[in-house]
Every structure is written in structure tokens, then in C-alpha cells.
C-alpha positions, 0 to 999 in steps of 0.5 A, spaced: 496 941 428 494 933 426 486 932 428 484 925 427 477 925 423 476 918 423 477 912 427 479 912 435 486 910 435 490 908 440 495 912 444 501 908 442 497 908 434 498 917 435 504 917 437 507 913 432 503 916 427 506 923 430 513 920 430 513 919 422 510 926 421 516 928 426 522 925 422 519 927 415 519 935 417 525 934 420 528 931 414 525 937 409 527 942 415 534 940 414 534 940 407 538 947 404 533 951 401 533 951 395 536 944 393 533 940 388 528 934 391 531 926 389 524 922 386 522 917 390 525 911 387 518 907 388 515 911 382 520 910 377 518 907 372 524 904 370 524 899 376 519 896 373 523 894 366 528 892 371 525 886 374 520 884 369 523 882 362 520 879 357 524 871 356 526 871 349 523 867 345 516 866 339 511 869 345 516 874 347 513 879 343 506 878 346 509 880 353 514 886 352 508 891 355 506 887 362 509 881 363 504 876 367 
């Protein structure tokens, strides 16, 4: 059962939001059980690394942690 606690949403802002909670139960129905669950790749930390690293050069060491 959904409820909604807040807000007044539309008819189309529900049915939107009951569609994704369709598919997402959908998908973990149709998983077998006992299949291990993929990460979700957004919360790899290694995607970070991959985009952002450090130019090489006399200041590089002052961006090896969180480059601006």
C-alpha cells in the first residue's frame, strides 16, 4: 500500500510515481532468488577517479584528493 503523506499530487504526478514502484518490484521479482545484487554504479567510488584526475604538474599534489 502507498500513501502519500504530503503534498497533493496530481493524478498523472501518482500514477507516474506507481509506475516506477511497478517496474522497480517487477525487476526484483523477476531476479532468482538468491542471485547476488549488482552495486549500483553511481555509488562507486572509482567513478569519481575516473573523470577527475589530477593534471600532472608542480601543483598536482595539492589536487590528488578532490580536484576543483
Amino acid at each position: 500500500m502507498i500513501k502519500v503523506v504530503r503534498g497533493n499530487p496530481t493524478p498523472e504526478e501518482l500514477a507516474a510515481a506507481l509506475a516506477v514502484v511497478q517496474a522497480r518490484a517487477a525487476a526484483v521479482a523477476d531476479r532468482p532468488s538468491g542471485a547476488p545484487v549488482p552495486p549500483d554504479s553511481w555509488a562507486d567510488p572509482a567513478r569519481v577517479a575516473r573523470d577527475r584526475l589530477p593534471a600532472p604538474g608542480p601543483t598536482a599534489w595539492s589536487r590528488t584528493y578532490w580536484p576543483s
